[in-house]
N, C-alpha and C positions, 0 to 999 in steps of 0.2 A: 395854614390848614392844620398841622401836627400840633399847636397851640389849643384852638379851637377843639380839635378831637380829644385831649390830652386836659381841657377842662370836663368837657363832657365824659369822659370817663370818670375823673377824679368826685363829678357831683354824683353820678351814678353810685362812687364807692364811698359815697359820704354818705348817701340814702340807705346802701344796703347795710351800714356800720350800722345807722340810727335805729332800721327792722330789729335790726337783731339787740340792740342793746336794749330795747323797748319789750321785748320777747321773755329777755333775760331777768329784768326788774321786774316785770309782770308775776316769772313765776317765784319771785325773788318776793317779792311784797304779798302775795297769795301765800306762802309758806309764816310769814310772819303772822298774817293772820290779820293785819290792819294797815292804812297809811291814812297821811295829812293829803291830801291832793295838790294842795296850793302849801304844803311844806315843804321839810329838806326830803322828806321821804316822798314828796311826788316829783323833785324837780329832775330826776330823772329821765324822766316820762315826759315832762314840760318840754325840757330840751332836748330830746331827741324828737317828738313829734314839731316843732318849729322849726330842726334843721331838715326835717325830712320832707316837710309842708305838703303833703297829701294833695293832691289835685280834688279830692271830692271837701277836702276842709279850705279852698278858695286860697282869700286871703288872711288867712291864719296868722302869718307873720307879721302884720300889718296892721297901723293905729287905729285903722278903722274895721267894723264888725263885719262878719263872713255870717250873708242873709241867706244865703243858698245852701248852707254848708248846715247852719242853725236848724232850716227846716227840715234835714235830711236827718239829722240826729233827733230830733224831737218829737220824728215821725215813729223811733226807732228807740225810744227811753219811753217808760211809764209817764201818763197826763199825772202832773202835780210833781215830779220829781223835781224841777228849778227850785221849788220853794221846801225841799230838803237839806237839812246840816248832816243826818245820816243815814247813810246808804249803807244795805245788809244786804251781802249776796248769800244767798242760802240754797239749799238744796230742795229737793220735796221734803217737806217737814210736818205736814198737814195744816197746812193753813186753809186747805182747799172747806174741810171740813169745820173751820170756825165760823163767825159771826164778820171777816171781813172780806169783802169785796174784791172780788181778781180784778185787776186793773191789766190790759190787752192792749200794748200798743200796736195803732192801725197798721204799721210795715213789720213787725217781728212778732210773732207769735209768741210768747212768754207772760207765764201768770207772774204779777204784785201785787205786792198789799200794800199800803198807805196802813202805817202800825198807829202814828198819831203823826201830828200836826210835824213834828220834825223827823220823823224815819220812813223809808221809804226799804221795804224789802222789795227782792229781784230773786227767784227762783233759778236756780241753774241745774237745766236736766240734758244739756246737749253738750256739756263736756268743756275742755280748755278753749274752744274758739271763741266757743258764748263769752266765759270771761273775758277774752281778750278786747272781743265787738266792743263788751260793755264798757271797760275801761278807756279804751284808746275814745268812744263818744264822750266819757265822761272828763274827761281830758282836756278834750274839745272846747265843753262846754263853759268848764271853771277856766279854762284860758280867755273865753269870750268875757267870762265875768266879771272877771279883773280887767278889762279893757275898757266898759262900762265904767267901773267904780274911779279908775283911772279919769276918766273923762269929768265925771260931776261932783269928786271928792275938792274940794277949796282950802281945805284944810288937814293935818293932823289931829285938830280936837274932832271931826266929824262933818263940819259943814258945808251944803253941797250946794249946786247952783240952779239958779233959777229954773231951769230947765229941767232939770230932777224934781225940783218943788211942783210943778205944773202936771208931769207926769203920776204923780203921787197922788194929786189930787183927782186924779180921773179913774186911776185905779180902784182907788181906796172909796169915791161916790156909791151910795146903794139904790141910785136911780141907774138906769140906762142911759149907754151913754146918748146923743143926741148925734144927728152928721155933722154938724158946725163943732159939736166939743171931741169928737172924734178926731175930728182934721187937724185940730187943736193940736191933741195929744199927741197925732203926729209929726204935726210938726218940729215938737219940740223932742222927740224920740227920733227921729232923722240928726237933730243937732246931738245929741247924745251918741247915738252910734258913727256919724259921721259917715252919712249918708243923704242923698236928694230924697224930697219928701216923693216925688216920681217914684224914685225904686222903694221905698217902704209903703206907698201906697196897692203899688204891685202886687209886694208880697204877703200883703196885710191879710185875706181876705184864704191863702193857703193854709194858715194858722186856726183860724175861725172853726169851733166847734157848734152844733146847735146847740147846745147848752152854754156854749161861752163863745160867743161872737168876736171878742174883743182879748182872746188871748195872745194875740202878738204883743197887747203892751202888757199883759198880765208876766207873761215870760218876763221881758226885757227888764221890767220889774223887779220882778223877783230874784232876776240873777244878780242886775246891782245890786240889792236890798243883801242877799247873802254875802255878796264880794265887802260890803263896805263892814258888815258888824264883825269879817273875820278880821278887814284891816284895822278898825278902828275897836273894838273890844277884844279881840283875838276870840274868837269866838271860830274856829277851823272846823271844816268842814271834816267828813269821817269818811271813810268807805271802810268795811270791816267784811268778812270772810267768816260763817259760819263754822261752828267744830266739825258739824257733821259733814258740811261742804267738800272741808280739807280731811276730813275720815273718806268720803264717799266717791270721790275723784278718782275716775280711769276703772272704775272696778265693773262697769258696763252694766250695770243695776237695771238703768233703765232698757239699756238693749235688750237684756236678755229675758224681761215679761215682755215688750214689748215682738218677739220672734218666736217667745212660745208661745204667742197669744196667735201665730200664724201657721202655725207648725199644727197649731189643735185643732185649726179648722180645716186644716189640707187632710187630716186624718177623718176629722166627724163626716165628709163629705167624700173618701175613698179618692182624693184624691192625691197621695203624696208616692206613689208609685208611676202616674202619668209624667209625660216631659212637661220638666219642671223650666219657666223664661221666666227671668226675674226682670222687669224695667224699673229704674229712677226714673221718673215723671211728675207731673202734673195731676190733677187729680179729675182731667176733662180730655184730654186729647185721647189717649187709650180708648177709654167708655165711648166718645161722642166715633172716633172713625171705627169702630167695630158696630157700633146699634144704629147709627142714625140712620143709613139705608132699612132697615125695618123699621124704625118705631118713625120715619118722618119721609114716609113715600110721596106723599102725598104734594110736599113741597119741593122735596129733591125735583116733581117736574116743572118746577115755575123755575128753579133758581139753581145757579153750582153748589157743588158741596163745599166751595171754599166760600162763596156767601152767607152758607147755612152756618158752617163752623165759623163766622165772624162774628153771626147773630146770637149764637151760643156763647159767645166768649164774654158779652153783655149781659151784665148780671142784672139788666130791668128785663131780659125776656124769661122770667120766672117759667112761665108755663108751656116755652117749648124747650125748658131744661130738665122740668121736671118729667117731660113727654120719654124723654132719651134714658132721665134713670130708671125711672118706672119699668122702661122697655128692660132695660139691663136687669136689672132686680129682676124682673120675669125666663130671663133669658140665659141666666149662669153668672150674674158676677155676684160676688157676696162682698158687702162692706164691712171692713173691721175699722173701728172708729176707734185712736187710739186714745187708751187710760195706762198708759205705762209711764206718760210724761215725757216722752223721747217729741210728742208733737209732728208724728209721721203717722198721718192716717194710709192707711191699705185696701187696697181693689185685689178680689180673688176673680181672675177670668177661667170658665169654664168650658172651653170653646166648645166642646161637643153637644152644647145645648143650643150653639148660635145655628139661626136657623138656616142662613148661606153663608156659603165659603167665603173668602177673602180673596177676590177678584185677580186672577192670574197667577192662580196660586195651585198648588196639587191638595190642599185641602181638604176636597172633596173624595180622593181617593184613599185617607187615610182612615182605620177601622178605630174604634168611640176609643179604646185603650191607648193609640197613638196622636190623638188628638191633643195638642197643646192644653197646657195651664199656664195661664201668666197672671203673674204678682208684681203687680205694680204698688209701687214707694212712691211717699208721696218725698220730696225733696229733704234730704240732712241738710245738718249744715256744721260746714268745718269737717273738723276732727270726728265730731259726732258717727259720719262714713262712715268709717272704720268699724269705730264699737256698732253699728248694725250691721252692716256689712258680713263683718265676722263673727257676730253671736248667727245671722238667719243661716250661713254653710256650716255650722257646726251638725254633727249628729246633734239628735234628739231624742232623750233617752222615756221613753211611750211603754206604762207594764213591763216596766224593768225587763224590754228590751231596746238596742241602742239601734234607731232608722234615720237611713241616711236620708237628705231631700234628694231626693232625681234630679238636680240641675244641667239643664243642657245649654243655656246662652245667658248673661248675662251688656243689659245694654242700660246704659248712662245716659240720659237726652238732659239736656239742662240750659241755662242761661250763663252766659262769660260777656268778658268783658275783651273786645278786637282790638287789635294793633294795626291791622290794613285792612280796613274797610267801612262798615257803617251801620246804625243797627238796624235788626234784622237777618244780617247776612251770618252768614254759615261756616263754623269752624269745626274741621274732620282731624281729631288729632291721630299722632302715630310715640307719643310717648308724654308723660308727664313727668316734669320737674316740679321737685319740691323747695320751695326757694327759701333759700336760710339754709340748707344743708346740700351734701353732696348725694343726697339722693336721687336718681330717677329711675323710671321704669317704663322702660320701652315694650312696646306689643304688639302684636298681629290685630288691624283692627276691621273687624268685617265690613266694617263700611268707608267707603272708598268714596273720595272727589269725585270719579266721574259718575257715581249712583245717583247722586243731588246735583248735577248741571244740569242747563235744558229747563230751566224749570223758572225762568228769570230773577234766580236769587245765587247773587256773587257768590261761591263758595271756596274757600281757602283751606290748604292743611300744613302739616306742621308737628312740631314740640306743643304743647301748653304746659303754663307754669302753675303749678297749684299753690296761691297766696295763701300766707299766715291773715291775711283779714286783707278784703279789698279796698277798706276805708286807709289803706296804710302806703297806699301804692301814687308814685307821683313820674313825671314823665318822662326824668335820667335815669331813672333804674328801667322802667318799660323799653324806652327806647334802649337804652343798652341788649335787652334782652333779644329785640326785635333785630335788631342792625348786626348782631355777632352772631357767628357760626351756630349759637344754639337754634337758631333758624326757630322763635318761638312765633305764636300767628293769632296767640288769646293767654288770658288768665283770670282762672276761677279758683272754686275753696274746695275741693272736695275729689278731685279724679284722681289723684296721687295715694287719698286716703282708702278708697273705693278700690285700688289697683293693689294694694300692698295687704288690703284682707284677701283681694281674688287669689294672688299668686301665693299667701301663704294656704290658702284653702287649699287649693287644686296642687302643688308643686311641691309642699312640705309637710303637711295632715292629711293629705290624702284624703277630704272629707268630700271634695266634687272630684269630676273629672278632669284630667293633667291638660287633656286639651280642649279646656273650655272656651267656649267662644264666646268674644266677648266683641261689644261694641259702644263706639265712644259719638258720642256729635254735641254740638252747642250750638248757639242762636245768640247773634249780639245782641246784651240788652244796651252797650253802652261802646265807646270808644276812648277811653284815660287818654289817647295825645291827642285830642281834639278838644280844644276849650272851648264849653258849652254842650261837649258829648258824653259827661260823665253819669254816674247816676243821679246825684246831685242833681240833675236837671230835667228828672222827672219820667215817669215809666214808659214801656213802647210801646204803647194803645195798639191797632189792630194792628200793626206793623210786624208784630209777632205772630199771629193768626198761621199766617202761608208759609214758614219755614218750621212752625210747632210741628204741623200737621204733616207737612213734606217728610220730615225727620220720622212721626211719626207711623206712616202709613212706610216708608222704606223699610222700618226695624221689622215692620209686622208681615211684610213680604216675606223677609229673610226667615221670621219665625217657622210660617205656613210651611215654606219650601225646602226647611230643615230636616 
């Protein structure tokens, strides 16, 4: 038994070596300003993410290609980036305003540009996490690639095997392909990856763009295609770091238009003297449980509102979403759409224009001056927190004179990833750890376990750990976390960063209140010790619906009754 425990700690501390040596070269090769990925100056990064082997990167370590792990990245890299030698991480530089194309991949919100046929820029306006995301996928990817090249090279002069040759020629056809030549090409892309034409058949059709049907074998393609001309021509791939990037990092550029772009409407609107409630959110849960009893009476008596809110969360019911804005837009919220680049759009709630209270709430006895404003954020990410976080509590200095915001509660709802339980279910933290350092930060959190039981959704509390990327996380270091006194019960990217602007606000600037209240909850999207429960394996369709809104409608109780 002390064997067995005595491995299981030692992988745990072989994992958390890897984070941090991976952390270390990250901000180590960012300062250089360039690296080889698949050279001496990426193999750092090579070998620490293989020893670390990530639960959402599968079987990473292994001869054969990681399909789940492939789509998860490439949902989350610019379309066309496989068939790049270099990659430019850059800042806002104005490309918005050229003649090229923002390329928007479907799971991360970030502008590229496809510069020509071989560079692929990457815009970095959300700070060191974003780098980090990007690298550890890019990592990923060139490790898959050279497994590929591995597989179908025959030779050191170049030449590859039949099965490459088969491939190439379905690629390369400028007809469509056919289902017979399809299946083909599968088959022979299964013998390459080394995998059953079953599971690539599967996954074929996750890939599929309508404009390009057939990009699973275009990928697979193009990643050998670049793995073989770096082994056989040396021909290395780049990743390179903008001047301005490495000028522009940490100095909160974007935060800080982005907060006075909030700060200016809280004044055009006489509102920055009201009690100020800031939420992280969504940018539907807030709007739809404050309007939908008025803008959607009519159905609330056929159906509950948690059917109503599931039908809303379905982006084909167009016209009873637009039923709900409309109402809001008429009723006090103002949209701030953001152009700062931070990628955090903004809801200003007016409550004194909503036409009923908020059900079981003293609401209605409070006079138009008393009456809440809430600002809700649409989700950071990472590090990013912090630079918002701490540019929106800053005074603001308005006709050279310096106004503070009113802040009276501050709440966090977001999505993490559980250690005991399942998704959907519900995690109430009482402190975040910041992993990789000896930081944490423990807090009063107003919302409590027994406010969300009753309601038949498991709810658990705890520590949470706030990950350097959750693409980095594997299941000796979680379970370590989970099974030892740190009594942790989730881990996401962002409550650590989010808690160390509040307490330098309120505790050391004196810019909010010393005792602000603050409030933390989460909603599993995923569970890392469960194989098949990662994110990797795909989003939580309505499953999330009934703890969004749970989480939600409790915060808004607390606001009312404040």
């Amino acid at each position: 038994m002390s064997i067995l425990k005595l491995q299981g700690r030692t992988r745990a501390q072989e994992s958390s070596g890897a984070i941090e040596r991976m952390y270390i070269t990250m901000r180590h090769l960012f300062n250089r300003g360039f690296y080889k990925p698949m050279g001496v100056s990426g193999e750092t990064l090579r070998e620490s993410l293989l020893t670390l082997r990530p639960e959402i990167y599968g079987s990473i370590a292994n001869e054969k290609a990681e399909l789940e792990g492939l789509l998860y990245v490439i949902d989350r890299l610019p379309h066309g980036i496989e068939e790049c030698r270099f990659i430019n991480l850059t800042s806002d530089e104005g490309y918005g305003n050229s003649h090229f194309k923002p390329i928007i991949p479907p799971k991360r919100r970030r502008n590229c540009y496809r510069i020509d046929e071989e560079q692929m820029n990457i815009e970095i306006t959300r700070g060191r996490s974003e780098i980090y995301d990007i690298l550890t996928h890019l990592t990923f990817l060139f490790i898959e690639s050279h497994k590929i090249m591995k597989r179908v090279l025959i030779d050191e002069d170049g030449s590859v095997n039949r099965d490459w040759e088969k491939l190439e020629v379905a690629v390369t056809q400028s007809e469509k392909l056919t289902q017979a030549q399809r299946e083909v090409a599968l088959t022979h892309t299964a013998s390459i990856l080394g995998r059953t034409f079953h599971e690539i058949s599967k996954l074929y059709p996750k890939f599929s763009t309508p404009e390009n049907p057939d990009r699973f074998l275009n990928v697979v393609w193009s990643l050998g295609k670049m793995a073989i001309r770096e082994a056989i021509q040396n021909e290395k791939r780049i990743i390179t770091f903008s001047p301005v990037l490495r000028e522009r990092l940490g100095h909160h550029i974007h935060g800080e238009i982005w907060s006075n772009d909030i700060k200016l409407k809280l004044i055009e609107n006489k509102l920055m003297d009201r009690p100020i409630h800031i939420i992280s959110a969504n940018m539907h849960s807030v709007m739809n449980t404050l309007y939908t009893p008025c803008a959607l009476k009519t159905e609330l008596k056929k159906k509950k509102s948690l059917d109503i809110y599931e039908e809303l969360s379905d982006s084909g019911n167009g016209s009873l979403r637009n039923k709900v804005t409309k109402t809001a837009l008429d009723k006090g919220m103002y949209f701030i759409e953001d152009k700062s680049g931070t990628n955090i759009d903004v809801q200003v709630f007016d409550t004194a224009k909503l036409e009923d209270g908020f059900t079981g709430t003293k609401f209605s006895d409070l006079k138009k001056e008393e009456k809440p404003v809430i600002i809700v954020m649409d989700y950071a990410f990472g590090e990013q927190a912090y630079e918002t976080m701490d540019e929106l509590l800053k005074p603001f200095v308005h006709e050279d004179k310096e106004v503070k915001i009113n802040v009276k509660s501050i709440s966090i709802m977001g999505k993490a990833g559980i250690l005991e339980g399942g998704k959907g279910d519900i995690m109430i933290p009482d402190a975040h750890l910041f992993e990789g350092t000896a930081d944490n930060y423990p807090f009063e959190n107003q919302l409590k376990k027994s406010d969300l039981e009753g309601h038949g959704i498991k709810v658990v509390d705890g520590a949470m750990i706030t990950v350097l990327g959750t693409s980095l996380q594997n299941k000796d270091i979680l379970r370590f976390f989970h099974d030892s006194t740190w009594n942790v019960c989730g881990l996401e990217m962002e409550g650590a960063h989010y808690q160390k602007a509040i307490q330098a606000a309120s505790r050391l600037r004196g810019s909010i209140d010393e005792n602000i209240k603050v409030r933390y909850a989460y909603y599993a999207s995923d569970n890392p010790l469960e194989t098949g429960s990662t994110l990797a394996s795909g989003g939580l369709g309505t499953s999330g619906v009934k703890p969004t809104y749970l989480i939600t409608e409790k915060i808004l109780e607390q606001i009312f009754n404040s």
